[in-house]
ZAKOLLO-455246 format. One record per residue (C-alpha): residue in one letter; x, y, z; residue number from 0. Coordinates in nm, 3 decimals, padded with zeros to 5 digits. Each point is the difference from the previous one (the first is absolute). Example, Ala and Ser with C-alpha at 12.3 -4.5 7.8 and 13.67 -1.06 7.14 Angstrom:
! residues 2
[pt "A", [01.230, -00.450, 00.780], 0]
[pt "S", [00.137, 00.344, -00.066], 1]
END
This chain:
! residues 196
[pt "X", [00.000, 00.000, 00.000], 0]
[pt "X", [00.118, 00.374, -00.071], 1]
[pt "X", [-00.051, 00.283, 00.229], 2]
[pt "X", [-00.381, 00.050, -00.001], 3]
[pt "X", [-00.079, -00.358, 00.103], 4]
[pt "X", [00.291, 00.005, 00.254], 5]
[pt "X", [-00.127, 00.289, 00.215], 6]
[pt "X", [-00.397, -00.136, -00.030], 7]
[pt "X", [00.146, -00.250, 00.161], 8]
[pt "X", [00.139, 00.151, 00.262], 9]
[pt "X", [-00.289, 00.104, 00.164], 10]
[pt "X", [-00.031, 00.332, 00.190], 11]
[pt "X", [00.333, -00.090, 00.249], 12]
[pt "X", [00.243, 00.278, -00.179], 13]
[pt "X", [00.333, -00.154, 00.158], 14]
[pt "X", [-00.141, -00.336, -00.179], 15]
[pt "X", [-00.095, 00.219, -00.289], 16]
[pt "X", [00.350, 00.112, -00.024], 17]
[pt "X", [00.180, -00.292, 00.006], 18]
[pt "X", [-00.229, -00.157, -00.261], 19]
[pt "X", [00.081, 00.296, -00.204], 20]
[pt "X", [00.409, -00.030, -00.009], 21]
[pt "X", [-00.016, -00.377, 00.020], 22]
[pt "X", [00.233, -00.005, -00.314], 23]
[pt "X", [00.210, 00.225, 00.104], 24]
[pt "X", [00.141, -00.184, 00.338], 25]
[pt "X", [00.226, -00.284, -00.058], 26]
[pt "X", [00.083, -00.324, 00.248], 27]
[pt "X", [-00.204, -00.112, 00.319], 28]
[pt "X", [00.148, 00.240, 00.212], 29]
[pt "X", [-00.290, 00.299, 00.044], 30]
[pt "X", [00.081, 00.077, 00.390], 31]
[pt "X", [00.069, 00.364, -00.129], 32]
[pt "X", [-00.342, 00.043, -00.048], 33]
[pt "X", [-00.285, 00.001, 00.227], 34]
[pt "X", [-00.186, -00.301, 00.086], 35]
[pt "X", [-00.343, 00.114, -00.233], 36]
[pt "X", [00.256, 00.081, -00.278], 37]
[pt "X", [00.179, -00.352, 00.038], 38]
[pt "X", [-00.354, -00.132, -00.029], 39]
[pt "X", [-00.069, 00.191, -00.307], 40]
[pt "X", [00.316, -00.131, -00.198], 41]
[pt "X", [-00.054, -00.336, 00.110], 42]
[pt "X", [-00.363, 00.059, -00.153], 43]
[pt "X", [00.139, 00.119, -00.317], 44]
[pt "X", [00.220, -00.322, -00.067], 45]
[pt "X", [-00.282, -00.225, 00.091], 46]
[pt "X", [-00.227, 00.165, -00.177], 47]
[pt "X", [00.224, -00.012, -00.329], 48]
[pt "X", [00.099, -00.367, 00.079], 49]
[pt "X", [-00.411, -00.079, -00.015], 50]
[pt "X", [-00.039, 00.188, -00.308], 51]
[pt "X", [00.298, -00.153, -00.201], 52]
[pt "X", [-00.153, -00.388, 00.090], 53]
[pt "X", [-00.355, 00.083, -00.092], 54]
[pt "X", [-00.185, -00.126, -00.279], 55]
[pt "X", [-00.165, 00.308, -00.156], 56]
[pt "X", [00.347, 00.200, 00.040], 57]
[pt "X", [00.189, -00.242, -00.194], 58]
[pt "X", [-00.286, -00.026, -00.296], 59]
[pt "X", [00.030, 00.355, -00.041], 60]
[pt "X", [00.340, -00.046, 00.020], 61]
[pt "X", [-00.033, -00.211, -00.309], 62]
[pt "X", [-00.132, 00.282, -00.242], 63]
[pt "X", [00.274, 00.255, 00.120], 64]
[pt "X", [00.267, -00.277, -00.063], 65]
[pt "X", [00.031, 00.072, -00.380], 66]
[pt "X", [00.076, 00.401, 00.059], 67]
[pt "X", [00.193, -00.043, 00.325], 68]
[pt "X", [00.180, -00.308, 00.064], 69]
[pt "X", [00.130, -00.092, 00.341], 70]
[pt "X", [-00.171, 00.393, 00.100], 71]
[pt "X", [-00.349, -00.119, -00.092], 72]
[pt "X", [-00.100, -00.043, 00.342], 73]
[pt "X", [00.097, 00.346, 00.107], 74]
[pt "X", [-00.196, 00.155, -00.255], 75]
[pt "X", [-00.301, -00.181, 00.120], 76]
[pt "X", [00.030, 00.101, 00.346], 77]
[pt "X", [-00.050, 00.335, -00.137], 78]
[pt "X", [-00.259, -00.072, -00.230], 79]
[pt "X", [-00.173, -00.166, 00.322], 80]
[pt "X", [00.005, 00.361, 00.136], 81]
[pt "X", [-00.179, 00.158, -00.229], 82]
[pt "X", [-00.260, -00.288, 00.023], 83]
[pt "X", [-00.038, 00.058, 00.375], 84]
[pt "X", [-00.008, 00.376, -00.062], 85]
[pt "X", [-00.321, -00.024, -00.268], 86]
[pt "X", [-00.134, -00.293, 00.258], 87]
[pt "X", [00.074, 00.225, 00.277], 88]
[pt "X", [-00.375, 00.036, 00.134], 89]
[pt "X", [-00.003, -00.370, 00.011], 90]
[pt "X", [00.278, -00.036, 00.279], 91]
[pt "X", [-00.006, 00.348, 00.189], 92]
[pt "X", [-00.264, 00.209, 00.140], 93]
[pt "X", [00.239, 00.300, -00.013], 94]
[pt "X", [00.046, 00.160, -00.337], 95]
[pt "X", [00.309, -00.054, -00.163], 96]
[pt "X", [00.093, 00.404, -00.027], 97]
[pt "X", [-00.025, 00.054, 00.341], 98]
[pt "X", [00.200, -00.344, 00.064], 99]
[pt "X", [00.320, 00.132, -00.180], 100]
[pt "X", [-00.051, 00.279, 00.153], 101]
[pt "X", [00.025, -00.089, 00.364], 102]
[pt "X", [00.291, -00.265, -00.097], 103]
[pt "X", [00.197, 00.280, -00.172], 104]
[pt "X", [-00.040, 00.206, 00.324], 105]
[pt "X", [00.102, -00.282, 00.210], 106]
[pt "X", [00.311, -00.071, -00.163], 107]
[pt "X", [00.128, 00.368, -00.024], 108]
[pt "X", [-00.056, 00.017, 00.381], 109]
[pt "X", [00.213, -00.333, 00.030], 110]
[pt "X", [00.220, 00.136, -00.228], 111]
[pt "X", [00.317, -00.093, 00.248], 112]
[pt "X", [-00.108, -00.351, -00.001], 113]
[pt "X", [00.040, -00.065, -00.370], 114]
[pt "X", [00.305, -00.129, -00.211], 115]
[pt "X", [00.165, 00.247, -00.207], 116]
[pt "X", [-00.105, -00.122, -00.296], 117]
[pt "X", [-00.347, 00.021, 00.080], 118]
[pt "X", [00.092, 00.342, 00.139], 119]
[pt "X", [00.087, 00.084, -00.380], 120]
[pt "X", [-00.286, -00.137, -00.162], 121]
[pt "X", [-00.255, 00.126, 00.233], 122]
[pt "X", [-00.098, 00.377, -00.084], 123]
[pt "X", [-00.009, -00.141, -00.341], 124]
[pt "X", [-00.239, -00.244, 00.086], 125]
[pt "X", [-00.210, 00.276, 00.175], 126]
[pt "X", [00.053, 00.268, -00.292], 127]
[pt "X", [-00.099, -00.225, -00.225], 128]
[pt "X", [-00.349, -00.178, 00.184], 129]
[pt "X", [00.162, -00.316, -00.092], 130]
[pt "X", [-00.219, -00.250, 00.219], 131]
[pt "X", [-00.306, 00.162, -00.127], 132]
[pt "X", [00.108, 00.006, -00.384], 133]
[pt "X", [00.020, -00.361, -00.023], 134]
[pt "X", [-00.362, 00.040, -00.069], 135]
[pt "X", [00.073, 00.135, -00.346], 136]
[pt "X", [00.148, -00.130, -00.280], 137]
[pt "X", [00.229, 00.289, -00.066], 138]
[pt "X", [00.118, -00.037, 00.408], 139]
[pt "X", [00.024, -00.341, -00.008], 140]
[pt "X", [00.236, 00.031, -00.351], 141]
[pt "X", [00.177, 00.248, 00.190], 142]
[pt "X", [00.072, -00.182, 00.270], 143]
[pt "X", [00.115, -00.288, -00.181], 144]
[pt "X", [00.233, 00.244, -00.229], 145]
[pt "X", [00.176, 00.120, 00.337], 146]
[pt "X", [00.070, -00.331, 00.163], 147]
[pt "X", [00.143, -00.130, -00.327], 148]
[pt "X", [00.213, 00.372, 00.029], 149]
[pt "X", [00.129, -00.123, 00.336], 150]
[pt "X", [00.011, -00.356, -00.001], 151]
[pt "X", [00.092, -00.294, -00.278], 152]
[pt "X", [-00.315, -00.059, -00.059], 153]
[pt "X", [-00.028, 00.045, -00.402], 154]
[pt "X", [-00.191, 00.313, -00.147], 155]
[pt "X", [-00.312, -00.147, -00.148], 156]
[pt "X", [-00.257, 00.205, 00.173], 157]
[pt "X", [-00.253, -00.048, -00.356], 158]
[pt "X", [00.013, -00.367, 00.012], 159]
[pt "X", [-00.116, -00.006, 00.324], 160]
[pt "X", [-00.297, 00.251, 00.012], 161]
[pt "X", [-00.075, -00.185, -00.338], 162]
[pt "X", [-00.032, -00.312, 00.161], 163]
[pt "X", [-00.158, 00.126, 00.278], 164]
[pt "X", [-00.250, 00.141, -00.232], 165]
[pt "X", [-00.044, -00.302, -00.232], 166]
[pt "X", [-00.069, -00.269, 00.356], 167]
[pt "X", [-00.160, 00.279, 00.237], 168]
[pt "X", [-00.263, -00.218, 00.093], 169]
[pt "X", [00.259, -00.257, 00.044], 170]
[pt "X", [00.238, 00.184, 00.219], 171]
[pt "X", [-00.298, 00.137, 00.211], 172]
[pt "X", [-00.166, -00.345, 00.094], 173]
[pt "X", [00.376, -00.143, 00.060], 174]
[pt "X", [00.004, 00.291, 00.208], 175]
[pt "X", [-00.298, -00.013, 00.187], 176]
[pt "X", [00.055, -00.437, 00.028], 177]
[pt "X", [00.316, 00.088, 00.179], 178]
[pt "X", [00.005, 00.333, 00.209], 179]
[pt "X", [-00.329, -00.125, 00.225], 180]
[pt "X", [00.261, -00.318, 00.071], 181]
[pt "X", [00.304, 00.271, 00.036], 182]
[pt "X", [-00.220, 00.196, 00.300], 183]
[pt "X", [-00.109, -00.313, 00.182], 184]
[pt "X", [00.361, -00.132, 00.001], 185]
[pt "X", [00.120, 00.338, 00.123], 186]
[pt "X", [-00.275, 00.022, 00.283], 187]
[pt "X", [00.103, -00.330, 00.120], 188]
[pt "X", [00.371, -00.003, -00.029], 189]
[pt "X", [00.037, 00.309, 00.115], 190]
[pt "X", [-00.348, 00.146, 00.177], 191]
[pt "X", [-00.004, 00.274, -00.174], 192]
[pt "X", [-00.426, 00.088, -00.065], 193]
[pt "X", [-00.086, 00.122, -00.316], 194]
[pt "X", [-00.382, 00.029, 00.041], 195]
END
């Protein structure tokens, strides 16, 4: 999952929240730097990630990206995923999903001491640029693909995946909605964290 399903699934614990949210930005098992909620968020993040790689409707989607990315296919869907969850975003939240990013974007510049320096960097971008809440469009989630493939090896082939996305929307949104409901019950009983 990419950064919009991450924090959902954080709940409303902002240490948690946090950790979740630079999860792949802290290396090795050592996390006593960080307080306990943050430890618990990281941990989250990995687990979360590991459930997501093993499931069924990740890897079928997986399948159609294949072609276009390769090895990177599943990275692309995890962001694909979020701008499923942001269009099914009434389904899984009473909040609304402006005010969501919002609050998390507040949260994190008042933790700002807490975060790596990487995600340091990247953050007032993030903010300047809405980018949770742009996943919802097209043109956002193309973006958003354009600058991880800027900053990352992951190859620059930001049409072929909103094509795809377009051509098996249906697809990707049932795969979706098959797997996240799993995804939330796994994460409430792993790790107790209430998303109701």
């Amino acid at each position: 999952m990419n950064f919009l399903a991450h924090l959902y699934l954080s709940g409303s614990n902002v240490d948690i929240r946090l950790g979740n949210f630079i999860g792949d930005y802290v290396k090795g098992k050592n996390l006593s730097n960080y307080p306990d909620g943050v430890q618990k968020g990281i941990t989250l993040h990995r687990s979360i990630d590991s459930f997501t790689d093993k499931h069924n409707a990740t890897r079928s989607c997986i399948e159609l990206l294949r072609p276009g990315y390769g090895k990177y296919a599943g990275v692309v869907v995890d962001v694909l995923f979020d701008h499923v969850l942001a269009n099914e975003w009434n389904k899984y939240s009473d909040s609304e999903l402006k005010s969501f990013t919002r609050s998390f974007y507040f949260q994190m510049v008042r933790k700002h001491s807490l975060l790596p320096d990487r995600v340091k960097r990247f953050l007032p971008f993030m903010i300047q640029s809405n980018r949770l809440y742009s996943y919802k469009t097209y043109d956002g989630l193309k973006r958003a693909i354009e600058i991880m493939s800027s900053v990352t090896s992951l190859p620059e082939n930001s049409s072929y995946a909103i094509d795809t996305l377009k051509s098996n929307y249906d697809f990707f949104t049932n795969q979706f909605n098959i797997f996240f409901p799993e995804l939330i019950t796994y994460v409430n009983t792993e790790f107790g964290i209430n998303l109701n």
